[in-house]
C-alpha positions in Angstrom: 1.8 -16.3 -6.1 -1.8 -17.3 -4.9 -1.2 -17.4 -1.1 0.4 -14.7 -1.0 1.1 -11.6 -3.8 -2.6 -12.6 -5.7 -4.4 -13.1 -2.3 -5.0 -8.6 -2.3 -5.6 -8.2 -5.8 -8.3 -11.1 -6.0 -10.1 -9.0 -3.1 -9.5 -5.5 -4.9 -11.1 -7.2 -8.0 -14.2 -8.6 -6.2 -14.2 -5.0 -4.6 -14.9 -3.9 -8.1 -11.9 -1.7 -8.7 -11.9 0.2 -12.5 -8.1 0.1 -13.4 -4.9 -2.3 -12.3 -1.3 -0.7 -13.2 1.4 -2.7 -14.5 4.6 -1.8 -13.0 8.5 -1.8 -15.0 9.4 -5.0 -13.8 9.9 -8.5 -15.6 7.9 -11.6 -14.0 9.7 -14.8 -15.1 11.9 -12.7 -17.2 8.9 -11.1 -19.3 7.7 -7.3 -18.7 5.2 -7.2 -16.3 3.1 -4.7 -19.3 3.4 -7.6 -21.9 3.3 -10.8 -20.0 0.3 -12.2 -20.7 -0.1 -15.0 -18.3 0.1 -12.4 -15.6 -2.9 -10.4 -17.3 -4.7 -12.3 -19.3 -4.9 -15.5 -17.8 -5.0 -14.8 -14.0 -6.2 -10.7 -14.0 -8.7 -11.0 -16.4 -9.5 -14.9 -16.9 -8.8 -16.5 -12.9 -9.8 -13.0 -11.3 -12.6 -11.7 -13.9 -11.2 -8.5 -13.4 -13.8 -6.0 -15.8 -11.6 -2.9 -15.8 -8.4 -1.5 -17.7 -5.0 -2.5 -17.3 -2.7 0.9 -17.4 1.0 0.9 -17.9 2.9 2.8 -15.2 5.2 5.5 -16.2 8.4 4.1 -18.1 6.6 0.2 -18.3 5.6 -0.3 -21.7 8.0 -1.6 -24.3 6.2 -2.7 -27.1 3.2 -2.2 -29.4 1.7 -5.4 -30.4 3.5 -7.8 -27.2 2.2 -5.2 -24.8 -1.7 -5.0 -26.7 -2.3 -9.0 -27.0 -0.8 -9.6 -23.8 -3.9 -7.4 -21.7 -2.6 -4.0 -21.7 -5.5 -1.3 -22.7 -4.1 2.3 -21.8 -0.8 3.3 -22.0 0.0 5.6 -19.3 -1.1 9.3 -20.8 2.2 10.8 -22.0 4.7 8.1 -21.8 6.5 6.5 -25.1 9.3 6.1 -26.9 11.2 8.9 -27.7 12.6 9.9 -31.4 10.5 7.2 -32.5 7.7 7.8 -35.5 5.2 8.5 -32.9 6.9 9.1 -30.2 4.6 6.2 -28.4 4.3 2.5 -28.2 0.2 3.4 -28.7 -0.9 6.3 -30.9 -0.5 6.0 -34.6 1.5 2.8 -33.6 -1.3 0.9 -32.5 -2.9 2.3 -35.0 -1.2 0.9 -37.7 -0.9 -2.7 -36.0 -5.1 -2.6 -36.0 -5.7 -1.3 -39.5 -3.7 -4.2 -40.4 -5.4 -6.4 -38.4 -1.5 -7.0 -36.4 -3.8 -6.7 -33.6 -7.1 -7.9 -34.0 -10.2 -6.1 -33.6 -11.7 -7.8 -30.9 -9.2 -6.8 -29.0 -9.0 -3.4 -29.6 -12.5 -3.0 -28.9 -11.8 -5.2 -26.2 -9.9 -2.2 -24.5 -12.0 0.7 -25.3 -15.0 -1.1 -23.4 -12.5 -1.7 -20.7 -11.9 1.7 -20.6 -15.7 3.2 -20.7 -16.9 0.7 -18.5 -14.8 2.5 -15.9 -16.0 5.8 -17.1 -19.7 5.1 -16.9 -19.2 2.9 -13.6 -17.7 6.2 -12.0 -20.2 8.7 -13.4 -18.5 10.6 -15.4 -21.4 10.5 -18.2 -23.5 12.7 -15.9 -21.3 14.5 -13.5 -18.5 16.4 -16.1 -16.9 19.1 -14.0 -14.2 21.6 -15.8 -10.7 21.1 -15.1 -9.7 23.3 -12.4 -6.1 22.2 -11.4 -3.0 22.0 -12.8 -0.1 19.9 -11.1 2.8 21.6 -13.2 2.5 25.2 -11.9 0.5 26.9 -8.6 0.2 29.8 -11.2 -3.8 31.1 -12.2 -2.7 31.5 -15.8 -0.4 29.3 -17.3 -0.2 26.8 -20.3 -3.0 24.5 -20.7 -0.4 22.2 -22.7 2.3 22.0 -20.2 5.2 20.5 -21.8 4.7 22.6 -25.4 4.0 26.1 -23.4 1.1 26.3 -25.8 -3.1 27.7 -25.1 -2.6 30.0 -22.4 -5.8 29.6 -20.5 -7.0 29.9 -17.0 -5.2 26.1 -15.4 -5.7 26.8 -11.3 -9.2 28.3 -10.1 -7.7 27.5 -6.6 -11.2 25.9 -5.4 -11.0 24.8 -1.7 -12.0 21.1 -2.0 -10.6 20.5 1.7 -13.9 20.3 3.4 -13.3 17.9 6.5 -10.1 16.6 5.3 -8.7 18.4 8.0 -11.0 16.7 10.9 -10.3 13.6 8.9 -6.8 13.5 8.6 -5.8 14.2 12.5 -8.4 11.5 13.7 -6.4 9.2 11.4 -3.2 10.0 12.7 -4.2 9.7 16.5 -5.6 6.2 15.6 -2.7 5.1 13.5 -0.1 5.9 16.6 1.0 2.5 17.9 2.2 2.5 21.3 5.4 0.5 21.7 6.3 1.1 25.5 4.9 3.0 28.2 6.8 1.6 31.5 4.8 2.8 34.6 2.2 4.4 33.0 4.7 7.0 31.5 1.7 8.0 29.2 -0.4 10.3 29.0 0.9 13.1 30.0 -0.4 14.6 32.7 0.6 18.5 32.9 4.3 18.0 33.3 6.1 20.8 34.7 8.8 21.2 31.8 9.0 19.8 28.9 12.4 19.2 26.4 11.2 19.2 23.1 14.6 17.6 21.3 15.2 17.2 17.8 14.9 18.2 14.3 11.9 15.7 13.3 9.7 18.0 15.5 10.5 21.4 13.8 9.1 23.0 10.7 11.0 23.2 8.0 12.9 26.9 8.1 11.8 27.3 4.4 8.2 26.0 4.6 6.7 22.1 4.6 6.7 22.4 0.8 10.4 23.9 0.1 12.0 20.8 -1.3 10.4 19.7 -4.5 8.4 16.1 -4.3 9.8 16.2 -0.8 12.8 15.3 -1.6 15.0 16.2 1.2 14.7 15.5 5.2 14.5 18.8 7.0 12.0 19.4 9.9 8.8 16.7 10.5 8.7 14.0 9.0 5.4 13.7 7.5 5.2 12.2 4.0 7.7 10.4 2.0 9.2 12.0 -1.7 8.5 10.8 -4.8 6.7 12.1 -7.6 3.0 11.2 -6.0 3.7 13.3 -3.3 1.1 16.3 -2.7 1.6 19.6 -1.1 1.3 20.5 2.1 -1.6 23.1 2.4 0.4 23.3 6.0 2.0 21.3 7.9 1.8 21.3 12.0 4.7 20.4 13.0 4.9 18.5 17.0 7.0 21.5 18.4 4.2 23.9 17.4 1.5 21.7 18.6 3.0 20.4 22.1 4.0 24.3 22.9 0.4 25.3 21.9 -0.7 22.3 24.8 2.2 23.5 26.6 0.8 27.0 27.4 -2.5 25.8 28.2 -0.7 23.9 30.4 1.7 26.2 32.0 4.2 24.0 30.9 8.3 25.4 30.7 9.7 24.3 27.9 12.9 23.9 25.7 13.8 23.0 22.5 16.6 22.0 20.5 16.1 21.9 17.4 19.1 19.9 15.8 20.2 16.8 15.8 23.7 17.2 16.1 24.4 19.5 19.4 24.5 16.5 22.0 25.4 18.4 24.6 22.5 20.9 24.1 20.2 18.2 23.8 21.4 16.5 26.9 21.2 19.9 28.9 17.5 20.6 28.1 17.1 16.9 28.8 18.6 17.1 32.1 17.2 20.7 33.3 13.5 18.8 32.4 10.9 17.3 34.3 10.0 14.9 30.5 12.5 14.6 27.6 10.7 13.6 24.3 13.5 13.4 21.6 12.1 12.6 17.7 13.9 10.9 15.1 12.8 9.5 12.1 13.8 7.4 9.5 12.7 8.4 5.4 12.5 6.5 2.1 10.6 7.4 -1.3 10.8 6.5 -5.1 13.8 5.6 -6.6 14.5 8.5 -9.0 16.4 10.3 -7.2 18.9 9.9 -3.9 18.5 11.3 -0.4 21.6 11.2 2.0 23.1 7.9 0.0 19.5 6.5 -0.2 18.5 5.4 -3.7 14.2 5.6 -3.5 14.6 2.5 -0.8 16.8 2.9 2.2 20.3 1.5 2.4 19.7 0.3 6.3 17.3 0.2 9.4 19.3 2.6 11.3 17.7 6.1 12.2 18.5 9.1 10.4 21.0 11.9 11.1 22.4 10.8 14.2 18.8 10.0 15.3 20.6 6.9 17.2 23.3 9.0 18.9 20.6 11.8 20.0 18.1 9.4 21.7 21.2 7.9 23.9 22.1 11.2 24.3 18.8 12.3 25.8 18.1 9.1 27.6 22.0 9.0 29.3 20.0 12.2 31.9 16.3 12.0 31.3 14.7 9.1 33.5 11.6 10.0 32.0 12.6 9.9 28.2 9.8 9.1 25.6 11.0 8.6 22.2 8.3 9.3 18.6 9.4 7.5 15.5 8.5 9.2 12.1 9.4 6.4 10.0 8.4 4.4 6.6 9.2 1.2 8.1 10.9 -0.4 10.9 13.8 0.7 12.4 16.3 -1.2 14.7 15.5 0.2 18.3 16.2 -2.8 20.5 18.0 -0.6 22.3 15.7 2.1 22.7 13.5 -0.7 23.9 15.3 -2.1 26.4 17.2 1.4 27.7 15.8 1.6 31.4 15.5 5.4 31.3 13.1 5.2 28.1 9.8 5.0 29.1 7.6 5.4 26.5 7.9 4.5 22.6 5.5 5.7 19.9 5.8 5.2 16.5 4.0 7.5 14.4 4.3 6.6 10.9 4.0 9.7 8.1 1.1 11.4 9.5 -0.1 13.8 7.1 -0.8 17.7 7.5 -1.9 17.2 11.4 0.9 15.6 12.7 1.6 17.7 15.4 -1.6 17.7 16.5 -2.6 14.0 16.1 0.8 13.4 18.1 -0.8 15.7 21.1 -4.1 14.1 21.1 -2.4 11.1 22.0 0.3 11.9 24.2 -2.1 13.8 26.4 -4.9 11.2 26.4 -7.5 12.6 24.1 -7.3 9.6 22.4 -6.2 6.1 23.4 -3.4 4.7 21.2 -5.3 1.7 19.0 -2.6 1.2 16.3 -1.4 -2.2 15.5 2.3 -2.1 13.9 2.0 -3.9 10.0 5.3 -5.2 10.0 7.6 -6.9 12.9 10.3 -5.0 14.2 13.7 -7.1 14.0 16.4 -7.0 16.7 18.8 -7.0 13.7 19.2 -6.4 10.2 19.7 -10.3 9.7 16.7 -11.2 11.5 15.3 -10.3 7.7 17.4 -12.7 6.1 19.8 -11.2 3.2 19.8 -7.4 3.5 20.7 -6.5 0.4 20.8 -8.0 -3.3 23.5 -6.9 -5.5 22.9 -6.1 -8.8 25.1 -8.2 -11.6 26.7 -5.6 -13.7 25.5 -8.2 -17.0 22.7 -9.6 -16.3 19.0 -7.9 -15.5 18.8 -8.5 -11.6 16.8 -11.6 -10.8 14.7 -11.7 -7.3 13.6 -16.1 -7.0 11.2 -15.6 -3.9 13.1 -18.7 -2.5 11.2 -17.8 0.7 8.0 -18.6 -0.7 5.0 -16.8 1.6 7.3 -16.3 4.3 7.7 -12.8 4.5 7.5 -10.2 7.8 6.1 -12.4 10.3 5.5 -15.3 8.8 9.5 -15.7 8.6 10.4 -14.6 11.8 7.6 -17.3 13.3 9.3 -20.1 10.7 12.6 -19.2 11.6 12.2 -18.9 15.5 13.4 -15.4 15.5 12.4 -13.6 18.6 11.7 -9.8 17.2 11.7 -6.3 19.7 7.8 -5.8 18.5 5.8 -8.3 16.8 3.3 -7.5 13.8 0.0 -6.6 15.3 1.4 -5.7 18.6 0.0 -2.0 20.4 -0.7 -1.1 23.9 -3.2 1.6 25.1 -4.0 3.4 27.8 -6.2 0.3 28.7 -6.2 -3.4 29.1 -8.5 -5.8 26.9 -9.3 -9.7 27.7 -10.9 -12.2 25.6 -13.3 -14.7 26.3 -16.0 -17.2 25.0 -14.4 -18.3 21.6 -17.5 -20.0 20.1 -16.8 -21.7 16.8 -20.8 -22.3 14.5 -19.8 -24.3 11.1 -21.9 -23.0 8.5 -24.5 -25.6 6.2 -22.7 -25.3 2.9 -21.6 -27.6 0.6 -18.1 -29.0 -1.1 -16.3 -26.6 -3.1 -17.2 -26.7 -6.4 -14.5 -26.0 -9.2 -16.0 -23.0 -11.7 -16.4 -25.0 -15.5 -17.6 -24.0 -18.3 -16.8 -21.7 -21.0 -16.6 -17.9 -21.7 -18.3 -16.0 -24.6 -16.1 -15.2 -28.0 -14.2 -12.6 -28.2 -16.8 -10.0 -29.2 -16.6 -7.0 -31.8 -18.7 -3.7 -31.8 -20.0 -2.1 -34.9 -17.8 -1.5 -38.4 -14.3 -1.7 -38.7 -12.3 0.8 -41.1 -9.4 -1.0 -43.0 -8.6 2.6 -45.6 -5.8 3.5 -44.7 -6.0 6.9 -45.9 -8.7 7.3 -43.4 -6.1 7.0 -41.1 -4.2 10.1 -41.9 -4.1 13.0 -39.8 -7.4 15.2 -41.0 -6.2 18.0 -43.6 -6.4 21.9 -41.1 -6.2 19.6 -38.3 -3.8 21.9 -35.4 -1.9 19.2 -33.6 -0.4 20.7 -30.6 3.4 20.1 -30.2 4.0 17.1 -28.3 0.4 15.8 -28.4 0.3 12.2 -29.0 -2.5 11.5 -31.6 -4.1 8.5 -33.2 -3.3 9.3 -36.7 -0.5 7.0 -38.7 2.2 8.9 -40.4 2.0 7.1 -44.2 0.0 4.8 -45.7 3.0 2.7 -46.6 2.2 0.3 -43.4 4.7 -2.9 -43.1 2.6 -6.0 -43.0 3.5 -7.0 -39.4 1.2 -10.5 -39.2 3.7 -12.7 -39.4 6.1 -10.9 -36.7 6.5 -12.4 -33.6 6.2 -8.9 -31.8 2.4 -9.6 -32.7 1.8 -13.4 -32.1 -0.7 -14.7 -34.1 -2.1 -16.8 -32.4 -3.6 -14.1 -30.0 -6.2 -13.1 -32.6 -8.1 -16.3 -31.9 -11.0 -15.0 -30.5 -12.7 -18.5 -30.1 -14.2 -18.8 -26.4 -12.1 -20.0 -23.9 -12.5 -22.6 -20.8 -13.4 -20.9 -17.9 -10.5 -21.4 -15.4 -11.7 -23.8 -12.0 -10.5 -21.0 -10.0 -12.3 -18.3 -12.0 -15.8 -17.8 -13.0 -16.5 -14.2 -11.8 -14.5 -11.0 -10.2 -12.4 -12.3 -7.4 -12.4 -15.8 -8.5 -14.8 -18.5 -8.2 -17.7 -17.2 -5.7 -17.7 -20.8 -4.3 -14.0 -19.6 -2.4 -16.2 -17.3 -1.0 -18.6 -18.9 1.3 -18.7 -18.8 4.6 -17.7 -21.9 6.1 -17.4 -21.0 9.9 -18.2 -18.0 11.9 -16.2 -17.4 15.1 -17.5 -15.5 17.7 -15.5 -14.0 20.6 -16.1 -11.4 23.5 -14.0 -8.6 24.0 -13.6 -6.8 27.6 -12.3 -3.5 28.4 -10.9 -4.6 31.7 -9.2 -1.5 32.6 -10.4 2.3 34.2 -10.7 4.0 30.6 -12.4 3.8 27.3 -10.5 2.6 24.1 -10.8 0.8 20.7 -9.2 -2.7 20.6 -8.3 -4.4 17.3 -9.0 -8.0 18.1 -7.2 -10.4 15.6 -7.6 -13.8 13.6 -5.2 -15.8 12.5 -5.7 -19.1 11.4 -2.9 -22.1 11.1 -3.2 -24.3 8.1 -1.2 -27.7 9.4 0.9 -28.4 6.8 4.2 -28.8 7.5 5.8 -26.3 5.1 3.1 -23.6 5.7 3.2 -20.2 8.5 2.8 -21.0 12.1 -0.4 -18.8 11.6 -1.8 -16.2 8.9 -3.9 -13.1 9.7 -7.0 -13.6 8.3 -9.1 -10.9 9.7 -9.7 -7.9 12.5 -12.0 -5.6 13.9 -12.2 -2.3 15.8 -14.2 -2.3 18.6 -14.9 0.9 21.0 -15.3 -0.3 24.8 -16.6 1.8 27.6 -14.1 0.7 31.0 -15.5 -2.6 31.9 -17.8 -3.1 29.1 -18.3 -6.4 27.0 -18.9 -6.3 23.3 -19.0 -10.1 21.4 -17.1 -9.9 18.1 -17.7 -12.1 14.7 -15.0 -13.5 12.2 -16.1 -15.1 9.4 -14.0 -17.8 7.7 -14.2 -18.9 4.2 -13.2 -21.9 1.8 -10.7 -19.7 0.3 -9.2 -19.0 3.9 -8.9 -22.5 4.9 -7.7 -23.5 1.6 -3.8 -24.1 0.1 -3.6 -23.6 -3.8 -2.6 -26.7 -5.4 -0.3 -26.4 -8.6 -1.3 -29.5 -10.5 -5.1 -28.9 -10.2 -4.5 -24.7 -10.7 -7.2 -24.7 -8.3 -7.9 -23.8 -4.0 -8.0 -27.1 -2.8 -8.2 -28.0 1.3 -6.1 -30.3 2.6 -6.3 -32.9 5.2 -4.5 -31.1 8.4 -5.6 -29.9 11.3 -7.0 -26.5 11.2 -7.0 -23.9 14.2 -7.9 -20.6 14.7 -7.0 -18.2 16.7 -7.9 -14.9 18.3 -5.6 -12.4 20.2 -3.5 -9.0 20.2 -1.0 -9.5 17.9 0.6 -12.7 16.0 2.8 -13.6 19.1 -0.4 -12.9 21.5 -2.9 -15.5 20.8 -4.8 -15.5 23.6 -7.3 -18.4 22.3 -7.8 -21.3 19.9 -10.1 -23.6 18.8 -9.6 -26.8 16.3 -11.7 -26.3 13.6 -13.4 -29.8 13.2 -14.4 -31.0 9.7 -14.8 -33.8 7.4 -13.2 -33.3 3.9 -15.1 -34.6 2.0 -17.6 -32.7 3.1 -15.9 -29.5 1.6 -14.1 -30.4 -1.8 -15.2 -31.8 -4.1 -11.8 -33.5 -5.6 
């Protein structure tokens, strides 16, 4: 949990973030919304987190487990249907707190939770009149969706764009990784013809918003479905952007715009001086299914043939260059190894400019700097167990037997050679390291956090009438609304349930945890206990933007070859030197040790390391130490 699923929320807390959601799952066979040790201990004890919990759609199942357990705002519509209230919150919770079910601490425990993200934000001083609706693209509509009631003005249609555009295609050039480029395939460099081959290049025929929350795979792939998707205000697709270069270019081109005609695509492929075929590979939330594909996918092949059409292509083209459009990895081995393939991009879901973004790179605007997150597998069992079944009895149960060894951690434990490595990209130029200088910093042993927090405190009055409770006599509730007000004075006494433990209204203060003691977790984790310099070359004939890499190895016999522990992006004139600084910290050097519930160091060896990618470590250093000189056990 610590090393490993904690480790991003800890840094999102000491970030200062307003609002952590609580998914539908169980942890340790308890809702993730109501469980307590998950929220109240670590989140807001261990962490310090200051802002709101909020359930996510469909994750809160009680009223009292759910409130003394750390949840503060149910998410804004959701309940329980044909229930009194039609909510788990409402005139629900509002019964538990005018019989003190739910203590009053803790109620105004959550509504400061809740404004101190409001204020923190500015939303005292900077009020702005809803101007959009997400139901309907309509001017006038219903400003209560779901009872068509108050026709009002929901969609003034103001342009908030600004330089998203600008923004969004610089992202997606820099985000291309580079997989392959065998004799200097790429850039492009005016080819005569050009066989544009697939239907991941291609707009959709009924425009890049025609399938509701995206939910289908026609044309570019460019964002995955689900119900956070967004429209597209438009959607460049690669065929219009590389015919645009194209004609600048005096280039010939073709294009085949389906997957499925293998003998047209391996005519345009032949009849052309460059062959780039585009496949792609689609996932989104699990509400729904997409060709067989429940939300997650049901394999790492490619899509629609995608497989069949890039041997196709390649089987005539010496000069075939293959673009991914993918949510993940995909097995390509294959495509990898295929001797006509000479270039490989992967180009992830790129947004409104993908077409563009795609060009810019291609052609050399920009030189490719992405690093791929994940490792590419030759395999689907190079992950382990592909797929776990659900028992038709029993909720399914997920034991994280592999501990932090996830992505590449397991492929380095397991000595599973993969086709790309995480953190591996090429460019357009080559990068060398040098000079790894290693400066320990004058700080003391770790010292545990100790103490103890404040009680529980309570803000102003507290109104136990009952009747006060009522909904207000003239008052217009619209239908569907979920209000505050209780339904009946005749309340059950619900102290003595178990669904509201009584023991949570004990608002006595509480020991600070020795791994807490402000957001993030104890600042001592924090300090910086080495500082790692390195230089950083741009050895080649071109400027680019390397992503140097840290990882550090642990010693411990049961622990990852090595752990990233920080990048950089540097921009590098050809031949010019720029000297790059890691920092390391307790908390990096440190394992978390159960008995204690506390970062402790331990006695192995510790080396860093600084390269390309977790399988290109290009130099190391032991990190000498005494340690005793940094815990204090």
């Amino acid at each position: 949990m610590h090393e490993l699923y904690l480790w991003p929320f800890a840094d999102a807390v000491r970030a200062g973030v307003g609002s952590v959601m609580c998914s539908y799952n169980k942890i340790n066979n308890t809702y993730a919304c109501e469980n307590s040790y998950v929220l109240n201990q670590l989140l807001k004890n261990e962490l310090g987190f200051q802002g709101f919990v909020v359930s996510d759609w469909g994750g809160q199942h009680s009223t009292g487990l759910s409130a003394v357990a750390g949840l503060d705002m149910t998410m804004p519509g959701d309940g329980v249907r044909n229930s009194t209230y039609n909510s788990y919150w409402g005139g629900a919770l509002t019964e538990a707190a005018i019989t003190l079910a739910v203590a009053q601490f803790r109620m105004d425990d959550m509504a400061v939770r809740i404004m101190a993200a409001f204020y923190k934000v500015g939303r005292d001083t900077k009020q702005v009149d809803i101007n959009y609706s997400s139901w309907t693209n309509e001017t006038i509509g219903p400003q209560y969706w779901h009872s068509k009631t108050g026709n009002t003005t929901v969609n003034k249609h103001v342009n908030v764009q600004g330089e998203h555009a600008e923004l969004i295609r610089e992202i997606g050039a820099k985000s291309i990784v580079l997989l392959k480029n065998s004799d200097n395939a790429l850039p492009l460099k005016r080819p005569i013809s050009i066989a544009i081959i697939g239907e991941d290049a291609q707009d959709n025929p009924a425009g890049p918003n025609a399938c509701v929350d995206r939910i289908c795979n026609t044309g570019t792939l460019a964002m995955g479905w689900g119900s956070a998707t967004a429209e597209f205000p438009y959607l460049i697709s690669p065929a219009t952007a590389l015919e645009k270069q194209g004609r600048a270019d005096r280039t010939l081109f073709s294009n085949v715009k389906t997957n499925w005609d293998l003998s047209a695509a391996r005519a345009a492929a032949r009849n052309s001086s460059t062959a780039i075929v585009f496949v792609n590979a689609n996932s989104g939330e699990g509400y729904t299914t997409l060709d067989g594909n429940f939300g997650d996918r049901k394999n790492l092949t490619l899509w629609n043939g995608g497989d069949d059409l890039v041997a196709a292509v390649a089987s005539v083209n010496p000069k075939t260059i293959v673009v991914i459009h993918s949510v993940g990895p995909v097995l390509i081995d294959h495509i990898k190894t295929h001797p006509n393939i000479s270039a490989i991009l992967w180009a992830g879901l790129p947004g409104q400019e993908s077409g563009n973004s795609l060009v810019d790179v291609l052609y050399g605007a920009v030189n490719p700097q992405g690093r791929t997150p994940f490792t590419w597998g030759k395999a689907a069992e190079d992950w382990g167990i592909t797929t776990l079944v659900n028992s038709s009895t029993q909720t399914p149960q997920q034991d994280f037997s592999e501990g932090s060894f996830i992505d590449y951690r397991y492929f380095d434990n397991k000595g599973i050679e993969p086709s790309f490595e995480f953190g591996f990209g090429l460019s357009y130029t080559t990068y060398s390291y040098t000079n790894l200088i290693v400066t320990k910093q004058d700080v003391g042993p770790y010292v545990p956090a100790s103490g103890w927090t404040t009680a529980g405190p309570t803000f102003g009055g507290y109104n136990y009438d009952f009747a006060s409770a009522l909904q207000p006599e003239g008052f217009q509730a619209v239908p569907g609304m979920i209000y505050p007000w209780i339904a009946s004075t005749d309340i059950p006494d619900n102290t003595g349930s178990p669904d509201f433990p009584y023991e949570a209204r004990n608002r006595s203060a509480q020991p600070i945890l020795p791994a807490g003691g402000a957001p993030g977790g104890n600042p001592e984790l924090y300090k910086v206990v080495y500082i790692l310099t390195v230089d950083v070359t741009n050895s080649g004939e071109v400027a680019g933007t390397d992503i140097p890499q840290l990882y550090l190895s642990l010693g411990g016999p049961n622990e990852p070859k090595v752990v990233l522990r920080g990048f950089d992006e540097v921009e590098l004139e050809a031949g010019e030197t720029k000297t790059v600084a890691f920092n390391v910290t307790y908390r990096d050097l440190s394992n978390w040790d159960t008995e204690a519930q506390d970062w402790k160091i331990t006695d192995y060896p510790k080396t860093a390391y600084v390269g390309a990618s977790s399988r290109d470590l290009r130099l190391n250093m032991t990190l000498h130490w005494f340690p005793e000189s940094l815990c204090a056990f």
